[in-house]
HTML snippet that shows the backbone in 3Dmol.js (N, CA, C, O; Angstrom):
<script src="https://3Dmol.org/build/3Dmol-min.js"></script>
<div id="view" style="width:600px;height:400px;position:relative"></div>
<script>
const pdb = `
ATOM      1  N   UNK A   1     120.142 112.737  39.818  1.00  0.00           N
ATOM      2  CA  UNK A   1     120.786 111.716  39.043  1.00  0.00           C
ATOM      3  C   UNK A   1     120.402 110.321  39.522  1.00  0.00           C
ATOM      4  O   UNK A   1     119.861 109.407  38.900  1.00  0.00           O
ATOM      5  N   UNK A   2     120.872 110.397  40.942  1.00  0.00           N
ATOM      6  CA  UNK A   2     120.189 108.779  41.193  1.00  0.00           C
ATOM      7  C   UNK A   2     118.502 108.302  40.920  1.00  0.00           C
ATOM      8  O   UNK A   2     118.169 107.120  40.830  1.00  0.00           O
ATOM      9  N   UNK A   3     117.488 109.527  40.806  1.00  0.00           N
ATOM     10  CA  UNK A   3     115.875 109.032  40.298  1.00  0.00           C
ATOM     11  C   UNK A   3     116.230 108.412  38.780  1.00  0.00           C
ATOM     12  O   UNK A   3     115.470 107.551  38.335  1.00  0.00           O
ATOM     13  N   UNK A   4     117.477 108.884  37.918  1.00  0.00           N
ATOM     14  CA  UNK A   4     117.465 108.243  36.815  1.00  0.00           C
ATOM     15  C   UNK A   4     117.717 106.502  36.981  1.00  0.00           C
ATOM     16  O   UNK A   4     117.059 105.532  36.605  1.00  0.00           O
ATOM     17  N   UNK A   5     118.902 106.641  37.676  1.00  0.00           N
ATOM     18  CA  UNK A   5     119.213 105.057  38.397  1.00  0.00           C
ATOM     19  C   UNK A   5     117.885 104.310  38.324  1.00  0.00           C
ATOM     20  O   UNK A   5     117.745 103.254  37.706  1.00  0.00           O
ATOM     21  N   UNK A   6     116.949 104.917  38.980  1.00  0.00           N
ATOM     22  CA  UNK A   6     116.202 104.206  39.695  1.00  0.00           C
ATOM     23  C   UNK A   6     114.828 103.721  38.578  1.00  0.00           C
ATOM     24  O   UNK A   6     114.331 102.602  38.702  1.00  0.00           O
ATOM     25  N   UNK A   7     114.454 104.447  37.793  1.00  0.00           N
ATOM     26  CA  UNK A   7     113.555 104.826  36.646  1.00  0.00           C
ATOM     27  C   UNK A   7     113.801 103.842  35.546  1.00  0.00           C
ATOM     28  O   UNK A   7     114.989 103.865  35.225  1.00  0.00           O
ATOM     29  N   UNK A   8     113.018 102.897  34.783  1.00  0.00           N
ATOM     30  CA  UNK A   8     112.912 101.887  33.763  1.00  0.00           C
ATOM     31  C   UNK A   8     113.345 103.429  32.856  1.00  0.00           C
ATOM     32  O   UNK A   8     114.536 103.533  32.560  1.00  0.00           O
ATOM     33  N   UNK A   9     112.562 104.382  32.507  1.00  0.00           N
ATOM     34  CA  UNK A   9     112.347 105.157  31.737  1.00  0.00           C
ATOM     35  C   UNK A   9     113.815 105.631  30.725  1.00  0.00           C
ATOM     36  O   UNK A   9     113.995 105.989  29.561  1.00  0.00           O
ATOM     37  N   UNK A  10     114.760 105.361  32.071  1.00  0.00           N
ATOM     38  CA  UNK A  10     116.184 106.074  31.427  1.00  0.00           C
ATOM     39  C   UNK A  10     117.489 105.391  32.027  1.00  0.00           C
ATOM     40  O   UNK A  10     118.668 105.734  31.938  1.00  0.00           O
ATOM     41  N   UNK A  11     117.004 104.516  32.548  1.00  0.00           N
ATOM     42  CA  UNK A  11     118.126 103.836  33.068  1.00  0.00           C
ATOM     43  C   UNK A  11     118.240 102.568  31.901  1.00  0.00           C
ATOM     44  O   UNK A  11     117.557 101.592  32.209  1.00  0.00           O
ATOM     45  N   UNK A  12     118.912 102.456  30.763  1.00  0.00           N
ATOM     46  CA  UNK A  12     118.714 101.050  29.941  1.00  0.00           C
ATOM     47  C   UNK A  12     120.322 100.394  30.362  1.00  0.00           C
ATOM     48  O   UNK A  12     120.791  99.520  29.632  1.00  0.00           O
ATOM     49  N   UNK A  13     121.067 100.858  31.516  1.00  0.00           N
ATOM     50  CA  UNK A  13     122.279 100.017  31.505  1.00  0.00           C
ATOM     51  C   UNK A  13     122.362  98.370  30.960  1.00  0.00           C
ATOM     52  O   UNK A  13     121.317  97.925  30.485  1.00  0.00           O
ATOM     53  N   UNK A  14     123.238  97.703  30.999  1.00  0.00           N
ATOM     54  CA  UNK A  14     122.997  95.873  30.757  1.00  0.00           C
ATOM     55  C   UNK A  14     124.323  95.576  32.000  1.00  0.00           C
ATOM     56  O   UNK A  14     124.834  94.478  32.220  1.00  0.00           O
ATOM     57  N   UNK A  15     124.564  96.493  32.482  1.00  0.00           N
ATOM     58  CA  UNK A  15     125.786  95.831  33.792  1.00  0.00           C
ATOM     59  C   UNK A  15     124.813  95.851  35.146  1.00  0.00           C
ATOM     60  O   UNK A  15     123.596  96.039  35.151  1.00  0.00           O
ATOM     61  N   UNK A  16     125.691  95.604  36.310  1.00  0.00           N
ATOM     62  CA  UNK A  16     125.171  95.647  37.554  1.00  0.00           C
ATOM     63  C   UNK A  16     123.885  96.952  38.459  1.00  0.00           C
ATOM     64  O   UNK A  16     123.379  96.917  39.581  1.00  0.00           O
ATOM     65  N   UNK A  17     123.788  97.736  37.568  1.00  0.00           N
ATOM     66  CA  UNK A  17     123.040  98.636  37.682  1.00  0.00           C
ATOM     67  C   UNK A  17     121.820  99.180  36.862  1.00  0.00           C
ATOM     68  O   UNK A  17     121.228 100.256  36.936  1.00  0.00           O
ATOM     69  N   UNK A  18     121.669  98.277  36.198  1.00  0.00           N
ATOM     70  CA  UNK A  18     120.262  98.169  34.937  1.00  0.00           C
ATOM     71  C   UNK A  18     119.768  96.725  35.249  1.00  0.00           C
ATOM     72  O   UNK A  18     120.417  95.761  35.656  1.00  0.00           O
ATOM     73  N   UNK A  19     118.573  96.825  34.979  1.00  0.00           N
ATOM     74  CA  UNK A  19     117.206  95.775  34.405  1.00  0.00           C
ATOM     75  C   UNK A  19     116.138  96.202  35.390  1.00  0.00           C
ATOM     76  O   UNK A  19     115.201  96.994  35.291  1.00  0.00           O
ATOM     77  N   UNK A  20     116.715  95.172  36.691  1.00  0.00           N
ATOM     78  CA  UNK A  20     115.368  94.843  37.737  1.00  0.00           C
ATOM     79  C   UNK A  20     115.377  96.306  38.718  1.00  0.00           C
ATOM     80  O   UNK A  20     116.431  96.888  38.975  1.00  0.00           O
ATOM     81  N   UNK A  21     114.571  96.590  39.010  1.00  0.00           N
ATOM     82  CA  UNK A  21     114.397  97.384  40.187  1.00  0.00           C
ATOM     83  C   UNK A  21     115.400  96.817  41.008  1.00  0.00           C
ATOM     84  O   UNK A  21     116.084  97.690  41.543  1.00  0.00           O
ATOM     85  N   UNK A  22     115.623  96.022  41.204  1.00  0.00           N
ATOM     86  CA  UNK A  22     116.634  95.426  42.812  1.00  0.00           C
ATOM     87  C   UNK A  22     117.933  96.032  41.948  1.00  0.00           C
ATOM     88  O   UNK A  22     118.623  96.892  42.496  1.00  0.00           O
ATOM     89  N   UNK A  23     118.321  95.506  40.364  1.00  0.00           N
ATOM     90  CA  UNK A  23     119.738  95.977  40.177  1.00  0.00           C
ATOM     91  C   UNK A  23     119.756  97.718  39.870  1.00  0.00           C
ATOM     92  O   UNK A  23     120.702  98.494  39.732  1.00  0.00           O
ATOM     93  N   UNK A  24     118.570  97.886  39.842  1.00  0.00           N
ATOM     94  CA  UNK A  24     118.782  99.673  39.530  1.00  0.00           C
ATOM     95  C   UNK A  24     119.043 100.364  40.713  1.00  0.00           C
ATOM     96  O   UNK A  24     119.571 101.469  40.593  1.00  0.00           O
ATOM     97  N   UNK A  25     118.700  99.812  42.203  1.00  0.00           N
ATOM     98  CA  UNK A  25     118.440 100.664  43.206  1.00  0.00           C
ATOM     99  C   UNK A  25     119.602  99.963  43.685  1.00  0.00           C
ATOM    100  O   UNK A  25     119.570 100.159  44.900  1.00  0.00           O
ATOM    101  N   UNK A  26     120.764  99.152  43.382  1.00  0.00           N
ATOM    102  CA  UNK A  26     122.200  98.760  43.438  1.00  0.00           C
ATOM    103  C   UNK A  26     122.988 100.157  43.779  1.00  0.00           C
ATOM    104  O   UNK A  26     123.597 100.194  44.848  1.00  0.00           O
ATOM    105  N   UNK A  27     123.002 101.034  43.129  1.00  0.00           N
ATOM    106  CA  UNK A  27     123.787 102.321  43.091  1.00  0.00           C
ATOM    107  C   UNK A  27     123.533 103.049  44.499  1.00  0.00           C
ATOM    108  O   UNK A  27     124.481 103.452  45.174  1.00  0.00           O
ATOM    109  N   UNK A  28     122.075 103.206  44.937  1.00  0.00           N
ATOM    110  CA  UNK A  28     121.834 103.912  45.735  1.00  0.00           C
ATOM    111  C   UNK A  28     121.526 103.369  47.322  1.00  0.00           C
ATOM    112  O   UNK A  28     121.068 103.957  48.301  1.00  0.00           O
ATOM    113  N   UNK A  29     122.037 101.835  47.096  1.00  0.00           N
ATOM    114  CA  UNK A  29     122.450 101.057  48.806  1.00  0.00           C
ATOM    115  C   UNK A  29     123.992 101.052  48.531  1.00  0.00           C
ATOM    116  O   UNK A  29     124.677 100.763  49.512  1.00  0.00           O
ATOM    117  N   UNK A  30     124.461 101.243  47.705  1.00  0.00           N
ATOM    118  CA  UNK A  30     126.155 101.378  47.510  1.00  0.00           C
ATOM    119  C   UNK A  30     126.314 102.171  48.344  1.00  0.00           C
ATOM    120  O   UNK A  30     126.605 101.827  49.489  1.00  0.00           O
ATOM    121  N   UNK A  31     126.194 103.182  48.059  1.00  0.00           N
ATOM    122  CA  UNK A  31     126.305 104.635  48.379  1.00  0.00           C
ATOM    123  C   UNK A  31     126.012 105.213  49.604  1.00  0.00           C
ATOM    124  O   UNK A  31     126.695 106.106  50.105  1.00  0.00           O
ATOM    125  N   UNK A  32     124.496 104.479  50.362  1.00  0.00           N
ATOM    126  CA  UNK A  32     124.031 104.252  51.555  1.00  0.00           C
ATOM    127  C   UNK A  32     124.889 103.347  52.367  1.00  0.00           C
ATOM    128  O   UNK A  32     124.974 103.535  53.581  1.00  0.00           O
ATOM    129  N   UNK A  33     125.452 102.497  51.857  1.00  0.00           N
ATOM    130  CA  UNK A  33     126.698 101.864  53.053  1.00  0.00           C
ATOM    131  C   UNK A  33     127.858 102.501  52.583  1.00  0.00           C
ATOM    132  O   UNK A  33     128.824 102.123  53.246  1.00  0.00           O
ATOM    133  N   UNK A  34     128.175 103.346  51.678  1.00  0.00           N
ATOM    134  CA  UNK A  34     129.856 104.054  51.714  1.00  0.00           C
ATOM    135  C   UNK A  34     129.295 104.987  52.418  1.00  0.00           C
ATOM    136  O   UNK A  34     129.962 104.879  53.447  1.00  0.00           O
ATOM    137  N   UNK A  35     128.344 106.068  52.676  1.00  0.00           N
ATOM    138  CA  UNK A  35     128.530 107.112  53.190  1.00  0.00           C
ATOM    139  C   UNK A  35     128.297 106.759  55.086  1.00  0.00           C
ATOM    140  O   UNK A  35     128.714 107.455  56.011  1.00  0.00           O
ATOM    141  N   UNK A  36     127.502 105.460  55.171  1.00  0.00           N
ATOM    142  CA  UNK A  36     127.858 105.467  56.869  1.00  0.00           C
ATOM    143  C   UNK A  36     128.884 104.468  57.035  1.00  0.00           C
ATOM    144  O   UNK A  36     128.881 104.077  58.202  1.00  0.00           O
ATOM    145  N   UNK A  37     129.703 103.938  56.377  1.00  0.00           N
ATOM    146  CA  UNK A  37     131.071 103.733  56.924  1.00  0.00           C
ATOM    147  C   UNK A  37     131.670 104.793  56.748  1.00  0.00           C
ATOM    148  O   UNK A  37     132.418 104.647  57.715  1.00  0.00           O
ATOM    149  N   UNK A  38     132.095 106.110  56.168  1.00  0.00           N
ATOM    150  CA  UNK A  38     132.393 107.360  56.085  1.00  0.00           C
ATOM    151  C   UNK A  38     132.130 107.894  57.652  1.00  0.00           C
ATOM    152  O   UNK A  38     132.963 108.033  58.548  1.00  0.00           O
ATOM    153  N   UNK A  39     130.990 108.093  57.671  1.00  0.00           N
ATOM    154  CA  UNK A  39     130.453 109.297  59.180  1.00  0.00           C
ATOM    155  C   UNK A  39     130.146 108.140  60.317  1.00  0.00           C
ATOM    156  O   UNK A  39     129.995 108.627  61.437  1.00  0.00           O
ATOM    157  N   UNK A  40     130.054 107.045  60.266  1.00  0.00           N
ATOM    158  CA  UNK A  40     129.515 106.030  61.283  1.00  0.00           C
ATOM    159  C   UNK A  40     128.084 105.971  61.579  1.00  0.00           C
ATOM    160  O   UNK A  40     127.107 106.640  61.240  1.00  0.00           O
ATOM    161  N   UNK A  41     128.274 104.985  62.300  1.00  0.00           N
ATOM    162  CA  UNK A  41     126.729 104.140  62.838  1.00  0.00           C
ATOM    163  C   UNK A  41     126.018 104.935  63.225  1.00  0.00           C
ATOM    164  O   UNK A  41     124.853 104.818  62.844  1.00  0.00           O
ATOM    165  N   UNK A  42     126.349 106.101  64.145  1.00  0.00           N
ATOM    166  CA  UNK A  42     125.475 107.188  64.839  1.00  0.00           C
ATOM    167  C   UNK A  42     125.221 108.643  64.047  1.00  0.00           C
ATOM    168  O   UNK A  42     124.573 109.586  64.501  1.00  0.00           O
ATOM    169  N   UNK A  43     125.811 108.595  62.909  1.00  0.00           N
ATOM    170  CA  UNK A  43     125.198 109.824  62.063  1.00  0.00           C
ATOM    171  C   UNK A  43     123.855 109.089  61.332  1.00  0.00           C
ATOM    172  O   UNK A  43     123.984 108.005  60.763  1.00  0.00           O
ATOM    173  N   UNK A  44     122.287 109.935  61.424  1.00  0.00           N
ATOM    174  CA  UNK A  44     121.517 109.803  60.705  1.00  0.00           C
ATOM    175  C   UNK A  44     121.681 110.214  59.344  1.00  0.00           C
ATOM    176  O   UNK A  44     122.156 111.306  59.031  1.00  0.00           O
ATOM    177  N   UNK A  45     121.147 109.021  58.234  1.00  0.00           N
ATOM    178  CA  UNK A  45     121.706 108.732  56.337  1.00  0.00           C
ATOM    179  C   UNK A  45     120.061 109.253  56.497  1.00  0.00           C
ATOM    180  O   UNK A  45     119.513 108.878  57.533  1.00  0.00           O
ATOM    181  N   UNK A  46     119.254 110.076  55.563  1.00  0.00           N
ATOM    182  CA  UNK A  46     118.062 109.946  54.616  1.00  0.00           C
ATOM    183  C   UNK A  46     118.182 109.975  53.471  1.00  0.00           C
ATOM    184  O   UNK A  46     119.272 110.131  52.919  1.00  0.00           O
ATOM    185  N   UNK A  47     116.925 109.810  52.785  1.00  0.00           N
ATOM    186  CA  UNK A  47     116.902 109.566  51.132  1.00  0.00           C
ATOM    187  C   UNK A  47     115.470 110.207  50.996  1.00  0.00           C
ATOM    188  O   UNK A  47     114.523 110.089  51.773  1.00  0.00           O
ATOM    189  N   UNK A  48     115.544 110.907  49.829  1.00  0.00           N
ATOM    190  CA  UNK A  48     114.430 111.305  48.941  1.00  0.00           C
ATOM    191  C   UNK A  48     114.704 110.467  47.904  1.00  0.00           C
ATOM    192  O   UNK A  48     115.751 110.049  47.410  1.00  0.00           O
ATOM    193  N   UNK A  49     112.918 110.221  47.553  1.00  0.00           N
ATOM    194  CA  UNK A  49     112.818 109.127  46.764  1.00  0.00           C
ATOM    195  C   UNK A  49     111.434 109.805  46.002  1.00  0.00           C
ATOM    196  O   UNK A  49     110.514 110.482  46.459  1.00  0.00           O
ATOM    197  N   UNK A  50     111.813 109.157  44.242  1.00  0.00           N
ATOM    198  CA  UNK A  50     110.374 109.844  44.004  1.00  0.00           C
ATOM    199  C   UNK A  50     109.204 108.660  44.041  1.00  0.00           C
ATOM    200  O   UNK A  50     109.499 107.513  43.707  1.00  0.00           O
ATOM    201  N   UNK A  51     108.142 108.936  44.378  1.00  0.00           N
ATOM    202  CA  UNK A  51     107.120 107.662  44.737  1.00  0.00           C
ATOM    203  C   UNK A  51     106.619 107.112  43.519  1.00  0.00           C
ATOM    204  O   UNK A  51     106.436 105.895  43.543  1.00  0.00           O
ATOM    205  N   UNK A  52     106.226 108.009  41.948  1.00  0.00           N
ATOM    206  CA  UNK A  52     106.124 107.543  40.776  1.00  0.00           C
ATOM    207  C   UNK A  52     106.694 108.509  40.362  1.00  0.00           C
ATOM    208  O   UNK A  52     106.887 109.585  40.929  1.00  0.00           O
ATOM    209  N   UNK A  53     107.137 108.005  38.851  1.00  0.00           N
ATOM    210  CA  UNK A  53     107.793 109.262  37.503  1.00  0.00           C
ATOM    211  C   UNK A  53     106.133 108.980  36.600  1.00  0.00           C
ATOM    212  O   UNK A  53     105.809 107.860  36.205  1.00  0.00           O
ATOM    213  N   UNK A  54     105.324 110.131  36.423  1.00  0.00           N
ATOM    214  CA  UNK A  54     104.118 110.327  35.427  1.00  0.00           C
ATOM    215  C   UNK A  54     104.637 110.592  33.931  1.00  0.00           C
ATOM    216  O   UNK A  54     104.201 111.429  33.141  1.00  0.00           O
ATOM    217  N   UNK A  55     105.541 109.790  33.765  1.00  0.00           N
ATOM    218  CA  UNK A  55     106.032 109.605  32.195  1.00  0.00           C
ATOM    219  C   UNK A  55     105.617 108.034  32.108  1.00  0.00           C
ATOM    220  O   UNK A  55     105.712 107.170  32.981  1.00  0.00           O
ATOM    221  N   UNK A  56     105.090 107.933  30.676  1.00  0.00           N
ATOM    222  CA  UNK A  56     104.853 106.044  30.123  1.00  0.00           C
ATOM    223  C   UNK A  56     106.401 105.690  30.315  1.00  0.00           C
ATOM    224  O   UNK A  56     107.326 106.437  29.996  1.00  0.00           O
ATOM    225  N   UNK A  57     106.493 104.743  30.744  1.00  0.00           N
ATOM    226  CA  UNK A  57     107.697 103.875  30.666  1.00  0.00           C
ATOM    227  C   UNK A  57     108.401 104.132  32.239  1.00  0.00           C
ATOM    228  O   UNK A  57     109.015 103.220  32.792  1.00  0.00           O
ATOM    229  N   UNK A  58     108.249 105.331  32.801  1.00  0.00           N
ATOM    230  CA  UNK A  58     108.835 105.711  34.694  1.00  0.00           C
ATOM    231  C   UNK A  58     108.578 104.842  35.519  1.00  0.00           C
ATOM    232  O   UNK A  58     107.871 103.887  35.195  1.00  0.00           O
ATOM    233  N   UNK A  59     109.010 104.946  36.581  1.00  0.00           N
ATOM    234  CA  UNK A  59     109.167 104.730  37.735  1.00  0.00           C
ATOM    235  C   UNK A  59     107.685 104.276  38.466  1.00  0.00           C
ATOM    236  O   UNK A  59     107.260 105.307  38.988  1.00  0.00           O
ATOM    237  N   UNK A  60     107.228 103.743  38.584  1.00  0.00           N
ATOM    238  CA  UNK A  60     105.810 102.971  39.275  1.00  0.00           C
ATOM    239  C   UNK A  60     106.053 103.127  40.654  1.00  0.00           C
ATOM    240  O   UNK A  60     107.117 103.123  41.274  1.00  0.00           O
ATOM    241  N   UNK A  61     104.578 103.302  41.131  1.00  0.00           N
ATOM    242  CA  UNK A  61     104.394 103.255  42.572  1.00  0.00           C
ATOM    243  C   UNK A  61     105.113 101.552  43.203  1.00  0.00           C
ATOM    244  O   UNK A  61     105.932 101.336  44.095  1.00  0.00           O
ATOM    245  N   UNK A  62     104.174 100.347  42.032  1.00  0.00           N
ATOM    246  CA  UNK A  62     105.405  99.094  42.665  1.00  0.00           C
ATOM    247  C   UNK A  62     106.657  99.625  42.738  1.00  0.00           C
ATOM    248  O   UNK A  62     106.794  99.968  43.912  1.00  0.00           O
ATOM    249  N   UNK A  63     107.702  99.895  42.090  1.00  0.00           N
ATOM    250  CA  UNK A  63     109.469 100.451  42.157  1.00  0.00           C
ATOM    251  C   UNK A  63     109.211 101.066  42.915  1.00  0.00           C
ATOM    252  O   UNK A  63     110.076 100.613  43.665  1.00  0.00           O
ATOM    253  N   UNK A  64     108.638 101.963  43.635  1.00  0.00           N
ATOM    254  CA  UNK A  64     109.087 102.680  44.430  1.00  0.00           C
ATOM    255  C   UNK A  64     108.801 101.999  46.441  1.00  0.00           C
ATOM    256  O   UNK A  64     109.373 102.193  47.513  1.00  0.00           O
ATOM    257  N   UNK A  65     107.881 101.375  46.074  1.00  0.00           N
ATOM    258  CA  UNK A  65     107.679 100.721  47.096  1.00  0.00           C
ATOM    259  C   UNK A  65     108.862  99.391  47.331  1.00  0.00           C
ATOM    260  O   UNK A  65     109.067  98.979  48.473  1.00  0.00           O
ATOM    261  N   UNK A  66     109.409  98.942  46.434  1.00  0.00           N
ATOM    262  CA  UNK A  66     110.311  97.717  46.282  1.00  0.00           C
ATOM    263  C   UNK A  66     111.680  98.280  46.598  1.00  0.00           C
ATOM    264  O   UNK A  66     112.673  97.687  47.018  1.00  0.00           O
ATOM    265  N   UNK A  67     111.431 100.139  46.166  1.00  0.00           N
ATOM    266  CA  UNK A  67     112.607 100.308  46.748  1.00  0.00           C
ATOM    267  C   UNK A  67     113.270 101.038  48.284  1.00  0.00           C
ATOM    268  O   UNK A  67     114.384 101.300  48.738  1.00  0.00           O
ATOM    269  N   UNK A  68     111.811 101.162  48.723  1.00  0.00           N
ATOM    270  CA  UNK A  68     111.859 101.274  50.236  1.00  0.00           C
ATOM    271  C   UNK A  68     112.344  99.621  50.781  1.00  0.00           C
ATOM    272  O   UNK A  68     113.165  99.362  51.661  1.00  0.00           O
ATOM    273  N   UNK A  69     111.639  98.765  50.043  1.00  0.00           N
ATOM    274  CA  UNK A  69     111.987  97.611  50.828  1.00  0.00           C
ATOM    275  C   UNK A  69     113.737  97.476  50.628  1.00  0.00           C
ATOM    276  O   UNK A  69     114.502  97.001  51.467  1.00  0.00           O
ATOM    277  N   UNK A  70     114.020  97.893  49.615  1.00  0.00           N
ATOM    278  CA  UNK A  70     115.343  97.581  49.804  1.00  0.00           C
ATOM    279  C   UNK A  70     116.084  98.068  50.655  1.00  0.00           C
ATOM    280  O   UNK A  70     117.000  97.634  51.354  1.00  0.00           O
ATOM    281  N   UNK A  71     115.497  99.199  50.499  1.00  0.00           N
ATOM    282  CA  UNK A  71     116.589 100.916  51.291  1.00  0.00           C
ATOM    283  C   UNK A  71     116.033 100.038  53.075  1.00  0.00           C
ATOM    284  O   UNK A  71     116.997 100.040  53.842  1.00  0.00           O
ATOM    285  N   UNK A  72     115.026  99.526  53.572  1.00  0.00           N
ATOM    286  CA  UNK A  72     114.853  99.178  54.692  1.00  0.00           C
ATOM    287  C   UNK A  72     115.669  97.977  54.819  1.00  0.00           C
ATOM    288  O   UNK A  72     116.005  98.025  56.002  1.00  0.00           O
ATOM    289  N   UNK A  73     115.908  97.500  54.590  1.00  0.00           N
ATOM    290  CA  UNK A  73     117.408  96.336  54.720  1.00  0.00           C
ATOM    291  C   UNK A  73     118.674  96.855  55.244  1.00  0.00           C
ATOM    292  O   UNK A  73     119.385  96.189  55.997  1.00  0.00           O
ATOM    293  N   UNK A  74     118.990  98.169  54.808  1.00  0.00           N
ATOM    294  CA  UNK A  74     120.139  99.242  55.370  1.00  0.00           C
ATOM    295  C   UNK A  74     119.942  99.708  56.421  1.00  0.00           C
ATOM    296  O   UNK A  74     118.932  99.356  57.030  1.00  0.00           O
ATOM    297  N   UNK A  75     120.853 100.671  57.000  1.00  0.00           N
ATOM    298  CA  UNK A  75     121.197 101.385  57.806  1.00  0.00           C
ATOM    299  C   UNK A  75     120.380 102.767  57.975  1.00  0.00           C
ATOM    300  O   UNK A  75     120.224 103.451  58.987  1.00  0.00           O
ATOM    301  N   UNK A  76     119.913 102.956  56.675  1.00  0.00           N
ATOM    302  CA  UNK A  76     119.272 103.698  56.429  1.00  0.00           C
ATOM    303  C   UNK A  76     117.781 104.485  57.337  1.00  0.00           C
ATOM    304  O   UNK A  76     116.686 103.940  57.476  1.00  0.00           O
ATOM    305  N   UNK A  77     118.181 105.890  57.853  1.00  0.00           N
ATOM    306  CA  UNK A  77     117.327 106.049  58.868  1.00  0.00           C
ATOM    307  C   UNK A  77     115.930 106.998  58.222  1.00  0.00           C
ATOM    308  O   UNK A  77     115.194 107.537  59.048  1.00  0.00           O
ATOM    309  N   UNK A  78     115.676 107.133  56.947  1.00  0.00           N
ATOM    310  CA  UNK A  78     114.564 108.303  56.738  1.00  0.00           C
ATOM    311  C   UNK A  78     114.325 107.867  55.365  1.00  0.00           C
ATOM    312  O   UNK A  78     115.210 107.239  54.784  1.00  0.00           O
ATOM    313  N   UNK A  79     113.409 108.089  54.887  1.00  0.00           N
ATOM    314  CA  UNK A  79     113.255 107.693  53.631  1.00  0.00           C
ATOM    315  C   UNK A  79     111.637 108.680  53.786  1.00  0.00           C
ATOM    316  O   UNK A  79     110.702 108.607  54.584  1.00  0.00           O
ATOM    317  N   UNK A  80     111.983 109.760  52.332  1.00  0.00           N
ATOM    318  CA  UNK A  80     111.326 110.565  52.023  1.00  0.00           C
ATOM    319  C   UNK A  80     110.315 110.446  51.013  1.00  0.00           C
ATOM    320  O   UNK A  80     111.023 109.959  50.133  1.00  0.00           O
ATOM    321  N   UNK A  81     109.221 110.531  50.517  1.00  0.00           N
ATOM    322  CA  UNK A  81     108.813 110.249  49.523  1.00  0.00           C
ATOM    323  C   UNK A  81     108.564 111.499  48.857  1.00  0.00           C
ATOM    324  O   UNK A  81     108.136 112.403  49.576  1.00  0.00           O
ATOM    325  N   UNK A  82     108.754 111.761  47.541  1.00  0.00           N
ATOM    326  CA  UNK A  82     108.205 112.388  46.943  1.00  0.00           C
ATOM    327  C   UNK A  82     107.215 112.373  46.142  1.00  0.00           C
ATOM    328  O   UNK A  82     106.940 111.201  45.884  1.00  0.00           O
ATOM    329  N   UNK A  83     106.263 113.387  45.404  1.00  0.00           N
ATOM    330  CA  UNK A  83     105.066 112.673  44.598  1.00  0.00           C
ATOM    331  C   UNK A  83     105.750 112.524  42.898  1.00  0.00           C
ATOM    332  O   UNK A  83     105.012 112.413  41.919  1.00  0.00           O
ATOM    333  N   UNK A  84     107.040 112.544  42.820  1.00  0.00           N
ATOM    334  CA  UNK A  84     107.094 112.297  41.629  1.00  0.00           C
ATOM    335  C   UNK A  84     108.376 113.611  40.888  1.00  0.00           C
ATOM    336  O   UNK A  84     109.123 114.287  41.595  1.00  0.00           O
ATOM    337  N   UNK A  85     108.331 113.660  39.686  1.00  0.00           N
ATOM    338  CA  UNK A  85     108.873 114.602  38.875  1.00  0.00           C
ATOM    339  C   UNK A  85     108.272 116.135  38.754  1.00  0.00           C
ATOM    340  O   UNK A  85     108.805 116.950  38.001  1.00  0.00           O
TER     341      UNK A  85
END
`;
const viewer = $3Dmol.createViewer("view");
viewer.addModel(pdb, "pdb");
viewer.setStyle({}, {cartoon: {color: "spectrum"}});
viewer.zoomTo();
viewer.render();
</script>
């Protein structure tokens, strides 16, 4: 569910969680700081991430790289890549 978040392809929200890559990948640093205030500072958080969606209109290697940069701003200790869908 969250690769949809993240994806031009299917994400068309118009609130805080649609347009830019920075507001799509909103949902999934939410979530990355509720779950380590949940378990704390010393539990390791990862993420799988897909690296492109091979549909016209998906997820680009730029988005996916923009959204490591984000996810690296967090707490966030692993970040997985996947090759896609």
């Amino acid at each position: 569910m969250l690769s949809q978040f993240l994806s031009p392809l299917f994400n068309h929200r118009s609130d805080g969680y649609g347009g830019s890559i920075e507001t799509r990948c909103r949902i999934v640093i939410d979530i990355v700081h509720k779950v380590q205030s949940a378990v704390g500072p010393s539990f390791p958080i990862g993420i799988r991430i897909n690296s492109t969606v091979p549909l016209e209109g998906g997820l680009t290697e730029a988005d996916a790289l923009e959204v490591v940069r984000l996810l690296d701003r967090t707490s966030i200790d692993l970040i997985d890549l996947s090759g896609g869908t």
